[in-house]
TIDOMAR-816943 format. One record per residue (C-alpha): x negated, y negated, z negated; residue in three letters. Coordinates in steps of 0.05 Angstrom, whole numbers, plus 32768, in hexadecimal, padded with zeros to 4 digits. Each point is the difference from the previous one (the first is absolute). Layout:
N
XYZALA ...
# end
This chain:
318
84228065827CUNK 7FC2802F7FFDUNK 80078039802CUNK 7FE080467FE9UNK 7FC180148032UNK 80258043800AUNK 80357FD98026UNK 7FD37FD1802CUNK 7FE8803E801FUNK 8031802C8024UNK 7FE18031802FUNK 8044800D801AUNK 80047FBE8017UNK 7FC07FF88021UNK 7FAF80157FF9UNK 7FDE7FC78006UNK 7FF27FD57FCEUNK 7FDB7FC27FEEUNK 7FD77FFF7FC3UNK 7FD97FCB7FE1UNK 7FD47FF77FB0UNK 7FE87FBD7FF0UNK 7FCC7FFC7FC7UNK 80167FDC7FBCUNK 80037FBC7FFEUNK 7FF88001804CUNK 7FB480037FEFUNK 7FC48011802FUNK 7FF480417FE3UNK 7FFD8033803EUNK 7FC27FDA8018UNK 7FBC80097FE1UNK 7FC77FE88029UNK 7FB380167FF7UNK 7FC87FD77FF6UNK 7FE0800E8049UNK 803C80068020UNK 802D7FC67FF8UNK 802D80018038UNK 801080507FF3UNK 802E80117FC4UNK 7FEB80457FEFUNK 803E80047FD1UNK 802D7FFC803CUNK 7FD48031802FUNK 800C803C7FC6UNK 804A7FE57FF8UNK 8007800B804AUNK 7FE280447FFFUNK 802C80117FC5UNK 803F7FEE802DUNK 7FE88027803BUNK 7FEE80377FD2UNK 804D80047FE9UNK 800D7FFF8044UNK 7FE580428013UNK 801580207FB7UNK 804C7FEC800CUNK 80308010802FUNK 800A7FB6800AUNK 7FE67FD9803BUNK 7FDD7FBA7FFDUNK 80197FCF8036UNK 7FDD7FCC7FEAUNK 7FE07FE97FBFUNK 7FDC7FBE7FEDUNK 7FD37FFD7FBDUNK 7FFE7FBC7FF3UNK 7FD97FD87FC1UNK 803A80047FD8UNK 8038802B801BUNK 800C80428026UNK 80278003803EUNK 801580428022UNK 802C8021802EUNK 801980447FF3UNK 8026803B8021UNK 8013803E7FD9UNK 7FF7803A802DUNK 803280307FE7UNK 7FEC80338032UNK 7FBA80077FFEUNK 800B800D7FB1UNK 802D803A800EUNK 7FCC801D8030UNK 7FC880087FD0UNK 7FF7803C7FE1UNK 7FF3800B7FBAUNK 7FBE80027FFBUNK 7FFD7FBF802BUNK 802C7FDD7FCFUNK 7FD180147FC8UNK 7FC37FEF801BUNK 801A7FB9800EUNK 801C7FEF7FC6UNK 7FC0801F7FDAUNK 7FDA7FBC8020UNK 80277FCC7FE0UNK 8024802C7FBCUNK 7FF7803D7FD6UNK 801680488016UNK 800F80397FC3UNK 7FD380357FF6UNK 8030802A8023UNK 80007FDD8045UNK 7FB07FF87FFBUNK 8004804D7FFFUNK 802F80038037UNK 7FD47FD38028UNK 7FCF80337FFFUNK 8009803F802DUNK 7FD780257FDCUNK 802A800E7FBBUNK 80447FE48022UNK 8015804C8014UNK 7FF580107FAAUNK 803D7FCD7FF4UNK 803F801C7FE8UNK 80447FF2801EUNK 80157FD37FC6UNK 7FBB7FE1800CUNK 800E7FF1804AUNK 80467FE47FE8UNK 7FE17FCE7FDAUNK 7FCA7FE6802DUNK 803D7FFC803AUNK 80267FDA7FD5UNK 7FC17FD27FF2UNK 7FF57FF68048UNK 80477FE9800FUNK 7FEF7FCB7FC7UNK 7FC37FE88019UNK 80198007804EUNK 80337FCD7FE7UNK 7FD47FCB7FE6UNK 7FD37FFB8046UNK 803E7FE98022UNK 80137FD27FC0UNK 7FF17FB38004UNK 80037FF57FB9UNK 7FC6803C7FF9UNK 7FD77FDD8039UNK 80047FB87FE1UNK 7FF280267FB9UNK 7FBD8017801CUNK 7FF17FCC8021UNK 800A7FCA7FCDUNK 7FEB80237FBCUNK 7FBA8011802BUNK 7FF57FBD800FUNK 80107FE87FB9UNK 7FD7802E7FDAUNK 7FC07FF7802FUNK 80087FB08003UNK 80057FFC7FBBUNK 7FCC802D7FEDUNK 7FCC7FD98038UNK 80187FBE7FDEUNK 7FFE801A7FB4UNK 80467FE97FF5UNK 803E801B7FEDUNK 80487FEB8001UNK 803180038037UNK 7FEC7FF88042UNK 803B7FFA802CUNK 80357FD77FFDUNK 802C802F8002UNK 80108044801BUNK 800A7FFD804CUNK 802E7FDF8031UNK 802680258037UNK 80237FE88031UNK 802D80358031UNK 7FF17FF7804CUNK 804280198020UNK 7FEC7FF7804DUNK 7FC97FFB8027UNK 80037FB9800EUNK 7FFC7FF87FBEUNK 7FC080327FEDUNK 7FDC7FDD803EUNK 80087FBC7FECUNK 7FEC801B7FB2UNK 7FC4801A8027UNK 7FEC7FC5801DUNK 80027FD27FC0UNK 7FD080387FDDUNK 7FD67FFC802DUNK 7FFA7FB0800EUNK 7FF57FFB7FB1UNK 7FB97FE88003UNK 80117FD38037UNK 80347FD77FE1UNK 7FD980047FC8UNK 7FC07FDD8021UNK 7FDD80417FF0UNK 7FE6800A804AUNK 800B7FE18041UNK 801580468027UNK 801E80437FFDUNK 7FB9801E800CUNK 7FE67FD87FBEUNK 803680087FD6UNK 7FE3802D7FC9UNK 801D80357FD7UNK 803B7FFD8035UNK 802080418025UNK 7FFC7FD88048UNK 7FB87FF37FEFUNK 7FF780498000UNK 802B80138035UNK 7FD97FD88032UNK 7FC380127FEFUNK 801280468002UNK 80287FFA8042UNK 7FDC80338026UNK 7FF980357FC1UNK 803680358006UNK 80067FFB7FB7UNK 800A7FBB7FFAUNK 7FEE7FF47FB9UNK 803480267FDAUNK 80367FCA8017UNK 803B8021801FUNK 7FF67FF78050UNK 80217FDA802BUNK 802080298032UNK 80478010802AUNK 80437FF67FC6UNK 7FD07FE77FD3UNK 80367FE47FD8UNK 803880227FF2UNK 80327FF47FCAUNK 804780227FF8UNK 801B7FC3802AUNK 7FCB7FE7802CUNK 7FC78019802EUNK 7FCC7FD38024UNK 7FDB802F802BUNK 7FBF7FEE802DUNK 7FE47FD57FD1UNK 7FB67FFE8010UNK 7FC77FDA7FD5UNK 7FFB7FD48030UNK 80447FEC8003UNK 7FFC7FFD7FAFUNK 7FC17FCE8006UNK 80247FD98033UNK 803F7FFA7FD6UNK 7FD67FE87FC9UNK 7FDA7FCF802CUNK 80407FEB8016UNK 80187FED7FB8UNK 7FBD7FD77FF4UNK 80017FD48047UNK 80557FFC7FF6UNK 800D8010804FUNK 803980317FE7UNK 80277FFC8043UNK 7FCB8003802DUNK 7FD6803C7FE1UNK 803B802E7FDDUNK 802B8014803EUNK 7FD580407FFFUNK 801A80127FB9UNK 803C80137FF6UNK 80097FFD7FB2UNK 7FEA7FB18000UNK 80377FE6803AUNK 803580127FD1UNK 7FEE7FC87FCDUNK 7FFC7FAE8014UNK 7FD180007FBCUNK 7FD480388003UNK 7FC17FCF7FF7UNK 801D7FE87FBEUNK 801280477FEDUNK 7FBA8019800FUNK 7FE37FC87FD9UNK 80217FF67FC3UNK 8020804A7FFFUNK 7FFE80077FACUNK 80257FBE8002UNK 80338008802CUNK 800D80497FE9UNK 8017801B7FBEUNK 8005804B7FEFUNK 800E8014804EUNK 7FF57FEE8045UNK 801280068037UNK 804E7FED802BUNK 80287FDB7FD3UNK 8039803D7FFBUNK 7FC7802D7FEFUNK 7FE07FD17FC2UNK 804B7FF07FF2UNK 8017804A7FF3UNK 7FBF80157FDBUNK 80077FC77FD0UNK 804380137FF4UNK 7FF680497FF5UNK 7FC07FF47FCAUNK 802C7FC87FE2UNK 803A80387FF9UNK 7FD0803C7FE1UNK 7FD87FC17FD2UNK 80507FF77FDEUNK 800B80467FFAUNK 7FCA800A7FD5UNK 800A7FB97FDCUNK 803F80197FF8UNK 7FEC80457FEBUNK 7FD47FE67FC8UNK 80317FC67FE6UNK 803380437FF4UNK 7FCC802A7FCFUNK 7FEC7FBE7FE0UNK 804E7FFB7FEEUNK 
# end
């Protein structure tokens, strides 16, 4: 049974969430090489910066991300909190870099003529803002972006047209913080299973590439920081998670000394298969992760609304 996207995510249920496009036909169209450059895919360098630029427009954290030469990995929080903090001039501004504002909210952006606006006026732009404040915390929205961008410039680059994803996107719900680690980890060893690179330090277009190489920035390249509670979900918190610890977990997973090099980590002494898990995470995994009560009552509960509104639409049909 297909399930409607609106049910796969549930913020109630959780804020992290694995997302993933592949390219139609599962061909190599996110990498483009140049003439004098033909180790470096400039496609994927823009297609990185168009991911980090979403980032920083959203009220959604990247975890970790992986732009590989024919799909698009990423990890993703919804930060609830820092969208209800912005004001509304914030929230315009931001969404004015990736979509189109009205007339009226350009004016309100300005303080200049935003004192000449009547009351009805200000109504209107408020109830604008709680639209658009709305999408930066929406998944859907963020994948929109993110995809139609990529299709549109590709295309145009390659003179072609015609679909260029397979399809939409897949989500998949991470319900603990075993199970957004682990989701983590297999982003980020993409280009290493793949026989892209040899390391975590060459592994390009990766978010642990960038991490590393911006270990001493403050900013650390737009990624969310690793820092104390850095996961924490409605049922789980791993807290003191360091990069170093997340490099060694992941170094861990490559040499497979689980029980000699995990004792330090908490959220992988829990499972015997973590390595497995870490490695083949979209296989083993359907539309959640995470403890098997967790996965088992979120499946139930999207399977549940899914028939209410099979059932719904069977009744008008009649």
């Amino acid at each position: 049974m297909t399930i409607a996207r609106k049910y796969l995510i549930d913020y109630s249920q959780t804020c992290y969430y694995h997302c993933m496009s592949r390219c139609v036909d599962q061909r190599f169209l996110l990498s483009k090489y140049t003439e004098n450059e033909r180790g470096k895919s400039y496609r994927q360098d823009w297609i990185e910066r168009r991911l980090l630029l979403l980032g920083d427009v959203f009220a959604i954290d990247l975890l970790s991300f992986a732009v590989m030469d024919n799909h698009i990995h990423s990890v993703l929080h919804i930060n609830f909190a820092q969208a209800e903090a912005l004001s509304s001039i914030e929230v315009l501004k931001r969404w004015s870099r990736v979509g189109k504002v009205s007339l009226l909210c350009q004016v309100y952006m300005e303080s200049n003529w935003r004192e000449g606006l009547t009351e009805g006026q200000l109504s209107q732009v408020l109830e604008e803002v709680a639209v658009y404040r709305n999408k930066l915390c929406d998944i859907s929205t963020f994948m929109s972006k993110l995809n139609s961008y990529i299709a549109h410039r590709a295309n145009k680059e390659d003179g072609r047209k015609g679909h260029f994803w397979d399809s939409r996107f897949k989500s998949q719900a991470l319900l603990d913080a075993q199970a957004v680690l682990a989701c983590m980890a297999y982003v980020d060893l993409n280009p290493i299973r793949a026989g892209k690179a040899r390391s975590l330090k060459t592994s390009p277009h990766t978010s642990i590439k960038r991490r590393l190489l911006n270990s001493s920035k403050a900013e650390n390249s737009h990624l969310l920081p690793f820092s104390f509670s850095f996961v924490k979900t409605s049922r789980t918190i791993v807290e003191h998670i360091s990069l170093g610890e997340y490099v060694s977990f992941i170094k861990t997973v490559l040499s497979a000394k689980a029980q000699k090099s995990c004792e330090h980590l908490a959220f992988a002494e829990r499972n015997d298969n973590w390595i497995t898990v870490v490695l083949e995470f979209e296989t083993v995994t359907n539309y959640a992760a995470g403890e098997a009560e967790f996965v088992y009552h979120f499946e139930k509960q999207i399977r549940r609304n899914n028939q209410k509104k099979t059932t719904a639409i069977q009744t008008l049909v009649r």
